[in-house]
Residue frames relative to the residue before (quaternion, step in Angstrom):
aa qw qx qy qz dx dy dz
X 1.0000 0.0000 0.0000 0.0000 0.00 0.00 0.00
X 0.3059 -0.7576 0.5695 0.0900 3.60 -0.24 1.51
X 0.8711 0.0005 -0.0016 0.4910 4.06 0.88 -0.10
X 0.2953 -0.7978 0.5027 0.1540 3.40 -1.20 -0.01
X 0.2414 -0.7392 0.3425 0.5272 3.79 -0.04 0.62
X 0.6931 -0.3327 0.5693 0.2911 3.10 -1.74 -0.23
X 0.2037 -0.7123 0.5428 0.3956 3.61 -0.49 0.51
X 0.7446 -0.4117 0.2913 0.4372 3.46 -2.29 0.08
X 0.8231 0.4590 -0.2322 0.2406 3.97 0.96 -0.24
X 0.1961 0.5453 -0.4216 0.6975 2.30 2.77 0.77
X 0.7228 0.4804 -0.3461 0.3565 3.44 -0.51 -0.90
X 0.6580 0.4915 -0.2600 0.5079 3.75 0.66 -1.16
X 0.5506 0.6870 -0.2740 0.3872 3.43 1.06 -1.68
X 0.7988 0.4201 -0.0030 0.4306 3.34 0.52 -1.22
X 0.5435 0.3503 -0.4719 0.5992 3.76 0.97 -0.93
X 0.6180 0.4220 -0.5163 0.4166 4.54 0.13 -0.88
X 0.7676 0.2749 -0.4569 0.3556 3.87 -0.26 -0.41
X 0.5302 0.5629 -0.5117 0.3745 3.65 1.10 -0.31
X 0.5555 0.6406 -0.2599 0.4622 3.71 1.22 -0.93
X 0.6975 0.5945 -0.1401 0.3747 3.29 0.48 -1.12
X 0.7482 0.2432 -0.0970 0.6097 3.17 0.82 -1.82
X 0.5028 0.4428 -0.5631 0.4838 3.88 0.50 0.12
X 0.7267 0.5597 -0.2700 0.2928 3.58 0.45 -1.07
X 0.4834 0.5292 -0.3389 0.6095 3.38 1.60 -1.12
X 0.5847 0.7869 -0.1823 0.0751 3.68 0.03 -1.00
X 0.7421 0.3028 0.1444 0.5803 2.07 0.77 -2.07
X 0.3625 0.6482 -0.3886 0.5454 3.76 1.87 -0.47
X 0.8042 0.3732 -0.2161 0.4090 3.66 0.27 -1.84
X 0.6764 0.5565 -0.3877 0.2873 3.66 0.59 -0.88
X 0.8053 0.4543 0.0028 0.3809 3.01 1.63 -1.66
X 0.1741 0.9358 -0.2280 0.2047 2.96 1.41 -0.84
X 0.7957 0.3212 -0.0598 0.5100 3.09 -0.12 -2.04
X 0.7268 0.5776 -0.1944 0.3166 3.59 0.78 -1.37
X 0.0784 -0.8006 0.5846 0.1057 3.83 -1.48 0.40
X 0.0387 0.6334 -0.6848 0.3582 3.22 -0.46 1.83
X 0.4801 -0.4900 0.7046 0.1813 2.91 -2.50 -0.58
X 0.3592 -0.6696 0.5757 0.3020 2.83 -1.59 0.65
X 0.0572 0.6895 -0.7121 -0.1197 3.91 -1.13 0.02
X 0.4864 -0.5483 0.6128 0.2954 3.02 -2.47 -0.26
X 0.0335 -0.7464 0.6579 0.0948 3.28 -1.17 0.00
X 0.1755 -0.8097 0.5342 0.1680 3.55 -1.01 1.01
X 0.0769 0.7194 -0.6813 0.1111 3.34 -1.35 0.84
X 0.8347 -0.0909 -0.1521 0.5215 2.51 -1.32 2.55
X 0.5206 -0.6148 0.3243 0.4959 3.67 1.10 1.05
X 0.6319 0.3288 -0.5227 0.4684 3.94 -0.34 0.34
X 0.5809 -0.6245 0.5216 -0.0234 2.68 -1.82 1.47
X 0.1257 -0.8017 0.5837 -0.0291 3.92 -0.53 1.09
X 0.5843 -0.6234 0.5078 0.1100 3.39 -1.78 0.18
X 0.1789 0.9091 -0.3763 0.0075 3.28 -0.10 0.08
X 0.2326 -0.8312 0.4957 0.0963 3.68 -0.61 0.47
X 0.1505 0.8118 -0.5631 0.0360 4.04 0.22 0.78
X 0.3794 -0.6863 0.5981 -0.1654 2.98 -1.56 1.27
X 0.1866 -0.5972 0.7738 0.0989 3.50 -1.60 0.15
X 0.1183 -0.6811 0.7207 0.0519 3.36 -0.85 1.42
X 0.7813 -0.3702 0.1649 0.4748 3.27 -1.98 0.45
X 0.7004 0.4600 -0.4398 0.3233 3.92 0.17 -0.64
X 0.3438 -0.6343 0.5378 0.4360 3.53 1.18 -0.71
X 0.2483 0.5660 -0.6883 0.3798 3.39 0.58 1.49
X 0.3255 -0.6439 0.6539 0.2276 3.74 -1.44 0.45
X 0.0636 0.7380 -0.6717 0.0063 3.06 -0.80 1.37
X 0.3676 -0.7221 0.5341 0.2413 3.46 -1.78 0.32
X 0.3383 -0.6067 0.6757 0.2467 3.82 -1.36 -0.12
X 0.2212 -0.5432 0.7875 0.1894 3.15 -1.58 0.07
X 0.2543 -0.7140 0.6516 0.0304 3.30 -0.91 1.78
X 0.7184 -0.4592 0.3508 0.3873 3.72 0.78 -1.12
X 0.6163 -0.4453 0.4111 0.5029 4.29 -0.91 0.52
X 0.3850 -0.6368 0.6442 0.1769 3.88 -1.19 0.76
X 0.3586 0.5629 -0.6153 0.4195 3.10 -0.69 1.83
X 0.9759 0.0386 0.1090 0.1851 3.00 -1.17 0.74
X 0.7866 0.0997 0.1481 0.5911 3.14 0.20 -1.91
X 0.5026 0.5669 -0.4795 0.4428 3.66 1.22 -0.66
X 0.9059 0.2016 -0.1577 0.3374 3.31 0.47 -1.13
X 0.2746 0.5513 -0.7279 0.3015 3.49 0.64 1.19
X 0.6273 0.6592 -0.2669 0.3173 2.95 0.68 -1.83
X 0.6795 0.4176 -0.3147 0.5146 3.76 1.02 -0.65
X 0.6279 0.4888 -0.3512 0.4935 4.13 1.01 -0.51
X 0.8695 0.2293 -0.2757 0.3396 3.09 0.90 -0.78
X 0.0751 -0.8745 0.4598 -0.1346 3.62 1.55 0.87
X 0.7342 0.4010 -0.2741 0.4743 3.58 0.24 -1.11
X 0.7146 0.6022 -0.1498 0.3228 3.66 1.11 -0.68
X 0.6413 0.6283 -0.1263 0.4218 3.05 2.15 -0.65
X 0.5747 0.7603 -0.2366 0.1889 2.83 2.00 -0.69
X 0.3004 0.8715 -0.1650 0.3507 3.24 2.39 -0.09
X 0.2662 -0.8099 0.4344 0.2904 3.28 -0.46 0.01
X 0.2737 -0.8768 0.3850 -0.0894 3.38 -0.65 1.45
X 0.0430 -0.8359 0.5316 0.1293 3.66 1.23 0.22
X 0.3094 -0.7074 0.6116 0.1725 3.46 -1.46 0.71
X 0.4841 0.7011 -0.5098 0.1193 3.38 0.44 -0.16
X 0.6462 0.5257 -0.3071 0.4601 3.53 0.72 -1.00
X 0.3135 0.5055 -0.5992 0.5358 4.05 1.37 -0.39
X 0.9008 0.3229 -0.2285 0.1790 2.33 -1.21 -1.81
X 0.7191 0.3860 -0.3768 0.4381 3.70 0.48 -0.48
X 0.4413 0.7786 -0.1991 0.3993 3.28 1.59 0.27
X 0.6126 0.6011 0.0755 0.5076 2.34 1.72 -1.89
X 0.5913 0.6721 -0.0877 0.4370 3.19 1.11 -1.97
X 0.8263 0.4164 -0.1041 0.3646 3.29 0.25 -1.87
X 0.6585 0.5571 -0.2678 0.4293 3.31 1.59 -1.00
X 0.6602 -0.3504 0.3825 0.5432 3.50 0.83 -0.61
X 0.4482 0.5606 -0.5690 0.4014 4.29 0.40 -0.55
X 0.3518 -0.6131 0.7025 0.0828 2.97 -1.94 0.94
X 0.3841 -0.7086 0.5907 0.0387 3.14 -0.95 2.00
X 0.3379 -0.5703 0.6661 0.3419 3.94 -1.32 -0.14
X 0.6745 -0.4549 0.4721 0.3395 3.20 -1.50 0.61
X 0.6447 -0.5998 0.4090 0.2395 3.63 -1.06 0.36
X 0.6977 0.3262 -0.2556 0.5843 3.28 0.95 -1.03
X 0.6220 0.4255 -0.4518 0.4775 4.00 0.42 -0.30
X 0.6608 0.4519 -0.3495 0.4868 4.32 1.08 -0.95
X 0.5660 0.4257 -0.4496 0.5443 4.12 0.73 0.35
X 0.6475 0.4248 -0.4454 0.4493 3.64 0.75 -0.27
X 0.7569 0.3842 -0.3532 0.3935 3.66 0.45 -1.64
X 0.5841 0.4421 -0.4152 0.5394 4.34 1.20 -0.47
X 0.5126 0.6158 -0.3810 0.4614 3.31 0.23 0.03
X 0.7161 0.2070 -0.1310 0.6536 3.79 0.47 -1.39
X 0.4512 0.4875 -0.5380 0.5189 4.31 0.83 0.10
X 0.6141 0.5793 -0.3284 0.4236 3.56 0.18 -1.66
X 0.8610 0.3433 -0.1064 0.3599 4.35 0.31 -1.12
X 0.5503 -0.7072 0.2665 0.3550 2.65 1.99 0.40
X 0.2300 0.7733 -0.5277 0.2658 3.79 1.44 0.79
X 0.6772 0.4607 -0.2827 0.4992 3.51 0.35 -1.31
X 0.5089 0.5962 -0.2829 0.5528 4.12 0.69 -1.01
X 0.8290 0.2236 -0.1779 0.4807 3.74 0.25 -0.96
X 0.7550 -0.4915 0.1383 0.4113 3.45 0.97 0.08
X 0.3497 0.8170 -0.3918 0.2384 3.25 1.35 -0.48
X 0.1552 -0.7070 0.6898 0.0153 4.03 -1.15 0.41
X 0.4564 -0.6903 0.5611 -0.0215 2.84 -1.36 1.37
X 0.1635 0.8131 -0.5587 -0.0007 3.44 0.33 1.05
X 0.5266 0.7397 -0.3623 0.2105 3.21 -1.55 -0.87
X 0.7849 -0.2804 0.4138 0.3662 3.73 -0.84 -0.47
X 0.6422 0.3015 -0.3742 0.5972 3.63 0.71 -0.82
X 0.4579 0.7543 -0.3070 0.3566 3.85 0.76 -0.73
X 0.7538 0.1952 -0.2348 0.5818 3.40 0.64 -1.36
X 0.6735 0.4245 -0.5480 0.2568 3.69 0.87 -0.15
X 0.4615 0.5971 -0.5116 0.4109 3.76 1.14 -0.49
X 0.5977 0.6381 -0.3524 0.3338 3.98 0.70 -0.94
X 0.5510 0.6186 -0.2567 0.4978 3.43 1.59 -1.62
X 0.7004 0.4168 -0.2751 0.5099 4.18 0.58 -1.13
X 0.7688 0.2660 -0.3613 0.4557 3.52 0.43 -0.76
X 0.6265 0.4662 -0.4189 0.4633 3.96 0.38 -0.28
X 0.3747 -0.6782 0.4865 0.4037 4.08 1.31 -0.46
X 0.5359 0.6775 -0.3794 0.3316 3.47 0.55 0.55
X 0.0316 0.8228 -0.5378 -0.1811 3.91 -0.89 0.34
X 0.5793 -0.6495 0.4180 0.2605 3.40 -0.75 1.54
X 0.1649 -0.7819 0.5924 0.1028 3.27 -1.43 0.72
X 0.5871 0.6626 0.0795 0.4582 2.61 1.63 -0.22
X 0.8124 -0.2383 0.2307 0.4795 4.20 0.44 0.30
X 0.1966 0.8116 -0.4311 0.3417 2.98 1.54 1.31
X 0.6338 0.6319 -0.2776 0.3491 3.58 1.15 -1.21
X 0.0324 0.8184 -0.5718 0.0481 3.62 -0.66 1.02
X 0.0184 -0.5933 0.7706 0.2318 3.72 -1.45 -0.04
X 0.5776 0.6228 -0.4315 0.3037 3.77 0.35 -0.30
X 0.2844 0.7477 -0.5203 -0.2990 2.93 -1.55 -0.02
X 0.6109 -0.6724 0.3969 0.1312 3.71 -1.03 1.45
X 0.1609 0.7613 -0.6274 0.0299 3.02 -1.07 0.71
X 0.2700 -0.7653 0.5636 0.1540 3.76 -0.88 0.93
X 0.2717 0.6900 -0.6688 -0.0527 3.67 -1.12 -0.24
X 0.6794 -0.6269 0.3379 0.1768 3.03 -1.56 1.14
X 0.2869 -0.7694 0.5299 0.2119 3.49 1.64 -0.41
X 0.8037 -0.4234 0.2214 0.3546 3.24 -1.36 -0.88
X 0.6108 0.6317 -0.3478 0.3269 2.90 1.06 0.67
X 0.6040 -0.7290 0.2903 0.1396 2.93 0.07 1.96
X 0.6386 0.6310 -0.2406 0.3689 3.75 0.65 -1.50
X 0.6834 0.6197 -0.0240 0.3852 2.75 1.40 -2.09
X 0.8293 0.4720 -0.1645 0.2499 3.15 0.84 -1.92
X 0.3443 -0.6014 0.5971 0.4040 3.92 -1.23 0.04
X 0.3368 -0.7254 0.5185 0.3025 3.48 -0.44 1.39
X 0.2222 0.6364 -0.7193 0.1680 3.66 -1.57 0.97
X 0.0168 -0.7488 0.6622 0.0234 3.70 -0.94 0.86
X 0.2772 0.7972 -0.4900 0.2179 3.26 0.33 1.43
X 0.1252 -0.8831 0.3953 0.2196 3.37 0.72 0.53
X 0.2504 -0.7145 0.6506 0.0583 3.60 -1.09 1.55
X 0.1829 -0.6077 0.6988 0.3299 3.23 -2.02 -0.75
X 0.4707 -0.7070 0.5228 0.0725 3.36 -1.03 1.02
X 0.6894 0.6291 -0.0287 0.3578 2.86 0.73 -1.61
X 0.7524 0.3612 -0.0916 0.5432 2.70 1.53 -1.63
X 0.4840 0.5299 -0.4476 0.5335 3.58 1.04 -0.14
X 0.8989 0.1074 -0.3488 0.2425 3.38 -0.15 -0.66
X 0.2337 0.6227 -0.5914 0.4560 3.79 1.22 1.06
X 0.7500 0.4428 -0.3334 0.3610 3.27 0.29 -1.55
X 0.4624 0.5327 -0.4270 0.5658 4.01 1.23 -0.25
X 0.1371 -0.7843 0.6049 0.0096 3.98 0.33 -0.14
X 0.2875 0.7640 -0.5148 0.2620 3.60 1.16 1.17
X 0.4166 -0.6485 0.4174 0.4814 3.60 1.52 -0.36
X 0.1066 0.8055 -0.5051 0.2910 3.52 1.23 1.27
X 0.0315 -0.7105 0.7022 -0.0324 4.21 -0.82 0.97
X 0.4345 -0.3903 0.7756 0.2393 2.96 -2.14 0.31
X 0.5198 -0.5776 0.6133 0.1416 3.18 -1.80 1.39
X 0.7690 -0.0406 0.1679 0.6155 3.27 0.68 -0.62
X 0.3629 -0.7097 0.5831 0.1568 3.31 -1.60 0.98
X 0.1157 0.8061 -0.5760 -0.0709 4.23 -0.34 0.38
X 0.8685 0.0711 -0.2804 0.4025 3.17 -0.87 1.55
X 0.4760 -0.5548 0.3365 0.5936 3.44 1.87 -0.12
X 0.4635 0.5324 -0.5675 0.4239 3.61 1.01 0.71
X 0.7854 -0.1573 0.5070 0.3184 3.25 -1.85 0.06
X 0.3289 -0.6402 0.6589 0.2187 4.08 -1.04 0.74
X 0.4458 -0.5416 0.5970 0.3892 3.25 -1.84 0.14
X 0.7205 0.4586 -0.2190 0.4719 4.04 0.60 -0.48
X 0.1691 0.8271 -0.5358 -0.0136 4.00 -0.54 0.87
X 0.3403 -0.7682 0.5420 -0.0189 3.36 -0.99 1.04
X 0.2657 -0.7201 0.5870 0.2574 3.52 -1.09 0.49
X 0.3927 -0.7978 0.3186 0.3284 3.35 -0.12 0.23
X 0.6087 0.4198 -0.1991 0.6432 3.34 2.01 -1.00
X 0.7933 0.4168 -0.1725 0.4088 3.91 1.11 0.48
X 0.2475 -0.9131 0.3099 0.0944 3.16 0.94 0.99
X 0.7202 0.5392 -0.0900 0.4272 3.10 1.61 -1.22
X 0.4897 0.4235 -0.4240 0.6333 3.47 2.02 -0.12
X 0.1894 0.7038 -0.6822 -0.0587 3.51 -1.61 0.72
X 0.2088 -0.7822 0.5869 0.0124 3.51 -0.42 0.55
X 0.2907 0.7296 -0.6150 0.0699 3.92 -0.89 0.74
X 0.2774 -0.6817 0.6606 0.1481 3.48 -1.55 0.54
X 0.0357 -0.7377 0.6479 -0.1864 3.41 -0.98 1.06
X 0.1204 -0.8158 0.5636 -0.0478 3.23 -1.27 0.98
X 0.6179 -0.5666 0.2949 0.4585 3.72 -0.81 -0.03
X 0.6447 -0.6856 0.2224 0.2548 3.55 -0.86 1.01
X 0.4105 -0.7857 0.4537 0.0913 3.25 -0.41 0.91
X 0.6330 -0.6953 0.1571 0.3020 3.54 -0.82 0.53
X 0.7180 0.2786 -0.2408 0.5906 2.90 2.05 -0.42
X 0.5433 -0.7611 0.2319 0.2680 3.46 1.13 0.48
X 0.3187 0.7098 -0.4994 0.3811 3.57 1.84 0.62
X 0.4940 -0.6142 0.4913 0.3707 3.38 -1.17 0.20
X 0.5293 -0.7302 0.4117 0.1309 3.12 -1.21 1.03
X 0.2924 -0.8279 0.4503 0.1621 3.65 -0.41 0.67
X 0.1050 -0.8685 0.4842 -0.0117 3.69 -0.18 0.76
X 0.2083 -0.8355 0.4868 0.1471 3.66 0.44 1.58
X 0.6323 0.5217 -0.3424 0.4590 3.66 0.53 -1.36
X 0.7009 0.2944 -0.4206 0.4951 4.05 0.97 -0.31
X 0.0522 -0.6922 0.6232 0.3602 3.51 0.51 -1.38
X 0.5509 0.4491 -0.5017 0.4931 2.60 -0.19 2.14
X 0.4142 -0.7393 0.5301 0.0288 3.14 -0.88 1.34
X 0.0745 -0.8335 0.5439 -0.0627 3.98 -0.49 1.65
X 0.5897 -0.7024 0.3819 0.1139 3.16 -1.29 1.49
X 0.0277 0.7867 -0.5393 -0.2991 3.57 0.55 0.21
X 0.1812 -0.7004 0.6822 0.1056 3.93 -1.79 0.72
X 0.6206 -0.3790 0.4875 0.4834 3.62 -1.42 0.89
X 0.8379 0.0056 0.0818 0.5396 4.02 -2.00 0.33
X 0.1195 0.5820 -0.7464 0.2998 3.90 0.03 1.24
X 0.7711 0.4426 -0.3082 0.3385 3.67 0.27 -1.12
X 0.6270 0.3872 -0.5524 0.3896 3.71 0.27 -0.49
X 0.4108 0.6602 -0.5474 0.3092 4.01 0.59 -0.14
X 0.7765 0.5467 0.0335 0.3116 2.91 0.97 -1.83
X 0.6524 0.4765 -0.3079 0.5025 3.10 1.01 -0.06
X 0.8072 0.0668 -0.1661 0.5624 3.99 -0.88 1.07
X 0.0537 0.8113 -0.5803 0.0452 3.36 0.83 1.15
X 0.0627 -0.7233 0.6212 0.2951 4.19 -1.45 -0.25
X 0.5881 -0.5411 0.5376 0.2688 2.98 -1.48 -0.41
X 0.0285 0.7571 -0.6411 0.1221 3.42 -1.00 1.15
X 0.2176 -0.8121 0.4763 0.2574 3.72 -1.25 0.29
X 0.5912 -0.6269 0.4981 0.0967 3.19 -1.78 0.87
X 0.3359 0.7795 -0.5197 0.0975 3.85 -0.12 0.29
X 0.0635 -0.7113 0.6918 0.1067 3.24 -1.34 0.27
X 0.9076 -0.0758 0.2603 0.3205 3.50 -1.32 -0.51
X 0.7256 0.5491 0.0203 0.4143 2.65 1.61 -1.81
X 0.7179 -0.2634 0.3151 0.5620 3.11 1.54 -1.15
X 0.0396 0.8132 -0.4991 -0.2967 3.31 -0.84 -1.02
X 0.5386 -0.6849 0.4863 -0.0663 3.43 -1.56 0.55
X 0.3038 -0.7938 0.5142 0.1148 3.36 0.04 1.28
X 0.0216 0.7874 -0.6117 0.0729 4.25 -0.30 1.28
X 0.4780 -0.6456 0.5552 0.2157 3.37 -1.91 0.30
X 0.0366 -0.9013 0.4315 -0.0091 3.71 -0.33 0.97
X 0.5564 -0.5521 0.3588 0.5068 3.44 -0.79 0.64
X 0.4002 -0.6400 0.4998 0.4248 3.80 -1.14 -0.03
X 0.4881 -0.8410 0.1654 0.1648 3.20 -0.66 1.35
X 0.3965 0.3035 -0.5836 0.6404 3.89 1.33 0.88
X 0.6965 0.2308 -0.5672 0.3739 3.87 -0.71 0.42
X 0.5176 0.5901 -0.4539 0.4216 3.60 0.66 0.08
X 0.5897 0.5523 -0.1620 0.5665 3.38 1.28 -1.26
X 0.6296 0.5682 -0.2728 0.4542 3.45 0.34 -0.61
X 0.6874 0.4233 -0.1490 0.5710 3.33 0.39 -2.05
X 0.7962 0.2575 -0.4293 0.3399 3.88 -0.10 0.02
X 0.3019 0.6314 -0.5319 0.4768 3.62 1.44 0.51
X 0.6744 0.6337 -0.2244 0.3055 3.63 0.90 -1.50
X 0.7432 0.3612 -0.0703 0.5588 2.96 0.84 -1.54
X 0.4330 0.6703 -0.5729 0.1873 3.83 0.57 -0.28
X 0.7681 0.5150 -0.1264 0.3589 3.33 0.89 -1.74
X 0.5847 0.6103 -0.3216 0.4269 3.43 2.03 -0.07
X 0.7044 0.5354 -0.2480 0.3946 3.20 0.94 -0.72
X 0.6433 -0.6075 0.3957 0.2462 3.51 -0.86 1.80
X 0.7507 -0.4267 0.3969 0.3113 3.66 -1.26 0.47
X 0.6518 0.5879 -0.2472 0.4105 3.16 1.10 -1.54
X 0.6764 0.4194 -0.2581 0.5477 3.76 1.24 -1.01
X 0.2116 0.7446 -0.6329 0.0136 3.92 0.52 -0.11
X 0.5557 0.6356 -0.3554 0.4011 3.54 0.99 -0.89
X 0.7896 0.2600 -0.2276 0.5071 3.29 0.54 -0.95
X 0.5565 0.4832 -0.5207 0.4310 3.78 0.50 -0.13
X 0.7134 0.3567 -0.3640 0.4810 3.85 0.81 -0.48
X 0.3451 0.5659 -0.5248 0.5341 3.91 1.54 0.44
X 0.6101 0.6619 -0.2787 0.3347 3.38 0.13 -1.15
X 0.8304 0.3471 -0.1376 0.4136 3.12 0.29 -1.65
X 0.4444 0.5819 -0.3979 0.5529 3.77 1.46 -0.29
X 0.8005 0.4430 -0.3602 0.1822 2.97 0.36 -1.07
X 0.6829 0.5012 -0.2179 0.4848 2.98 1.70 -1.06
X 0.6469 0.5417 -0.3207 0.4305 3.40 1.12 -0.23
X 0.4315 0.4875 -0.4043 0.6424 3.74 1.55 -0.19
X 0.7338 0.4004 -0.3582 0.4159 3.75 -0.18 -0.79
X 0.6751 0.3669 -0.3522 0.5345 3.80 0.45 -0.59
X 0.6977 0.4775 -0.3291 0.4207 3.53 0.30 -0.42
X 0.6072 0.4209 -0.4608 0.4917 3.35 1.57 0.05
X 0.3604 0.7424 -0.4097 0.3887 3.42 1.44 -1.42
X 0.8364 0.4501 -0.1267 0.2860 3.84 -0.07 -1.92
X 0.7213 0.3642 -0.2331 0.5410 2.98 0.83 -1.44
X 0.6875 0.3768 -0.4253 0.4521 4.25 0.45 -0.28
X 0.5469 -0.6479 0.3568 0.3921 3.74 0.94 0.61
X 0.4310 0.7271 -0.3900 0.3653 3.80 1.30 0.41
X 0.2203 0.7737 -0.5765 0.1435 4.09 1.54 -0.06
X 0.7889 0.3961 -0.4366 0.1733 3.70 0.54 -0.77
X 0.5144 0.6535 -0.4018 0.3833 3.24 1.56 -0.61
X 0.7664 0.3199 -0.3584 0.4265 3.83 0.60 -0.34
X 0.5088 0.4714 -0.4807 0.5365 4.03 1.35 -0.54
X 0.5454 0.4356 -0.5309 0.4805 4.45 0.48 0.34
X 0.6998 0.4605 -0.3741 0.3978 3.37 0.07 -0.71
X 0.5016 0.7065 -0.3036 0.3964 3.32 1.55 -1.60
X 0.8620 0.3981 -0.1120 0.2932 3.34 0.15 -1.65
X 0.4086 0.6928 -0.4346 0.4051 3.27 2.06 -0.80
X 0.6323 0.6536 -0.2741 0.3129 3.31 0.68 -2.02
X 0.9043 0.1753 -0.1680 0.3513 3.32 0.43 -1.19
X 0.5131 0.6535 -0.2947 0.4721 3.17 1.17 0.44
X 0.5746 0.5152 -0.2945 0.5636 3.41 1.68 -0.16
X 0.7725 -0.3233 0.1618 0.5221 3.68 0.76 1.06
X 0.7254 -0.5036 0.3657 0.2941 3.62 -2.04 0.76
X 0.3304 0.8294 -0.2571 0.3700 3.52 1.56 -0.51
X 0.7535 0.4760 0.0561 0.4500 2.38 0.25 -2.85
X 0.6002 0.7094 -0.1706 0.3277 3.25 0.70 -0.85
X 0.8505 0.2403 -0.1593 0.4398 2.90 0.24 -1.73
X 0.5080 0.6296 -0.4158 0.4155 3.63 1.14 -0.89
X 0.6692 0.4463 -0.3870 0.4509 3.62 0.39 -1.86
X 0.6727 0.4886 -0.3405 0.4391 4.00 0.43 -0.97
X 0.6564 0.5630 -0.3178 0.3888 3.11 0.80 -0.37
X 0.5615 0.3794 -0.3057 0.6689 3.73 0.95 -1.26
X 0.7206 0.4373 -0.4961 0.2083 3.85 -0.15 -0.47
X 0.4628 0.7047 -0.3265 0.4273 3.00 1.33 -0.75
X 0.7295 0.3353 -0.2313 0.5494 3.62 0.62 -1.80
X 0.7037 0.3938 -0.5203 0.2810 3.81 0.30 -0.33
X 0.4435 0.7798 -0.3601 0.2558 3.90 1.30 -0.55
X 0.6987 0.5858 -0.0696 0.4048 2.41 1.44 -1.88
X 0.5611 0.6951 -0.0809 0.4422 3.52 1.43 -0.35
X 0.7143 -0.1135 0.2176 0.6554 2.91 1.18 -1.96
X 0.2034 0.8317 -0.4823 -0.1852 3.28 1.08 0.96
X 0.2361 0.7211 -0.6068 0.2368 4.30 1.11 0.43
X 0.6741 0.4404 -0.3482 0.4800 4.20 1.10 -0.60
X 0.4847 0.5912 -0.5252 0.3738 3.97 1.03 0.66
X 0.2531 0.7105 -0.5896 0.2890 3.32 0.09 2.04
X 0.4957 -0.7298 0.2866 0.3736 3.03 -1.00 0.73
X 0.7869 0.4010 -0.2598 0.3906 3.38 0.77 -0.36
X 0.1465 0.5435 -0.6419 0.5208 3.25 1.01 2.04
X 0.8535 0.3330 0.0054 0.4007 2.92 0.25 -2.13
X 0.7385 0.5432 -0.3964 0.0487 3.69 0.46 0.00
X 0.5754 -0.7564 0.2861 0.1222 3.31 -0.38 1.29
């Protein structure tokens, strides 16, 4: 058993602080400002948006959030948010009920890049904290490949197909200085800001930004972030039909953008067979992960929503294929109770 649900007063617990902190949020981001909301589709799904005139009378946009439901109360009831709403009592709400918080020192980093408007400009939470934010919104707590020092971040970069359109222009860089954790760029390219940062007196804080691969495989500079993104081999099926899920600790919590979670599942089937010897740890992280995530997929009667993602994968060339066949292979082997056909049928 790869998880357990969440009970209904976890579950409830958690859709109110997702409410809450989107609401608080979107109050603080917007607030001050006078525009409109619209939609915009990309790759048929339907998005949110917020456009604006900033002081030059440039038109800039926000990412508000995926069109569903809750995006759009939150958009009727705009004029209504402008209140103040503390989150504490969520989240200890949230806390008490069973929801899986993020460590503290990794939730000042991801509220931090929320706080500069990262998530707002497109950015994606990826990684490990990812599948646990997935665990609160699906009502579920991992048993399974929860353990992290990382922390992940995706952005679409230039790739247009890929990207949540937003020309708001942030600093990275500066957010996490202004966190004064003794955070570095691994490396400087072009005198910009690295994609990879490191404490030097903390081994256990890592932090990297990474994007979908690029034809010549240099890292990609991103002025409008200041910040410089790694591109990785199949970064992009992550990336595509991202949602929204929330982040809290102690501290608070934070409305973030996440892969959707059977392409997440999927995309570490992909990558298992990439990662060097040195990472064996994580290639057998991986496979938990994806094997907790199908085992939810199955058991909540939902097999087709991850055998779609499944089949994208391998249908996107011999490549695609063999790898995704590959991690399936190693996750079978693991748990072979998830050899059903309607994960796997093609």
């Amino acid at each position: 058993m790869r998880s357990h649900d969440l009970s209904l007063a976890a579950q409830t617990a958690y859709s109110e602080l997702f409410s809450q902190t989107h609401g608080q949020e979107l109050s603080s981001a917007l607030g001050g400002l006078k525009g409109s909301f619209h939609q915009r589709t990309i790759k048929t799904r339907n998005y949110w948006y917020f456009t604006y005139r900033d002081i030059d009378q440039k038109v800039r946009m926000v990412y508000v959030g995926p069109d569903n439901p809750r995006t759009r109360h939150l958009v009727e009831r705009f004029a209504d948010l402008k209140q103040q709403n503390p989150l504490a009592t969520a989240v200890r709400v949230a806390v008490a009920s069973g929801c899986t918080p993020v460590a503290p020192k990794h939730y000042r980093i991801i509220r931090r890049l929320a706080d500069y408007g990262f998530f707002r400009a497109g950015g994606i939470l990826i990684g490990t904290h990812a599948f646990l934010a997935m665990g609160n919104l699906l009502g579920v707590v991992w048993r399974d490949g929860a353990a992290t020092l990382d922390v992940d971040f995706a952005h679409a970069g230039p790739n247009i197909s890929l990207a949540l359109p937003a020309n708001i222009r942030i600093d990275v860089h500066g957010a996490l200085e202004s966190l004064e954790m003794g955070l570095l760029p691994l490396a400087q390219f072009n005198g910009h800001a690295g994609a990879q940062y490191r404490n030097p007196k903390d081994q256990e804080l890592r932090i990297d930004f990474v994007t979908s691969m690029t034809r010549g495989g240099e890292p990609i500079t991103m002025p409008d972030l200041n910040l410089t993104l790694q591109p990785l081999k199949f970064m992009e099926f992550s990336l595509e039909n991202p949602v929204q899920g929330c982040i809290f600790s102690n501290q608070g919590a934070c409305i973030v953008n996440l892969p959707a979670p059977e392409r997440y599942a999927v995309h570490k089937l992909i990558v298992y067979g990439e990662r060097p010897p040195a990472e064996r740890a994580k290639s057998h992280k991986d496979l938990l992960q994806a094997a907790s995530l199908a085992h939810y997929f199955a058991a909540n009667g939902m097999a087709e929503i991850f055998n779609r993602a499944w089949c994208d994968a391998i249908n996107r060339g011999p490549g695609w294929e063999s790898r995704a066949r590959q991690g399936q292979a190693a996750l079978l082997r693991i748990a072979p109770e998830l050899q059903t056909q309607e994960l796997w049928q093609t």
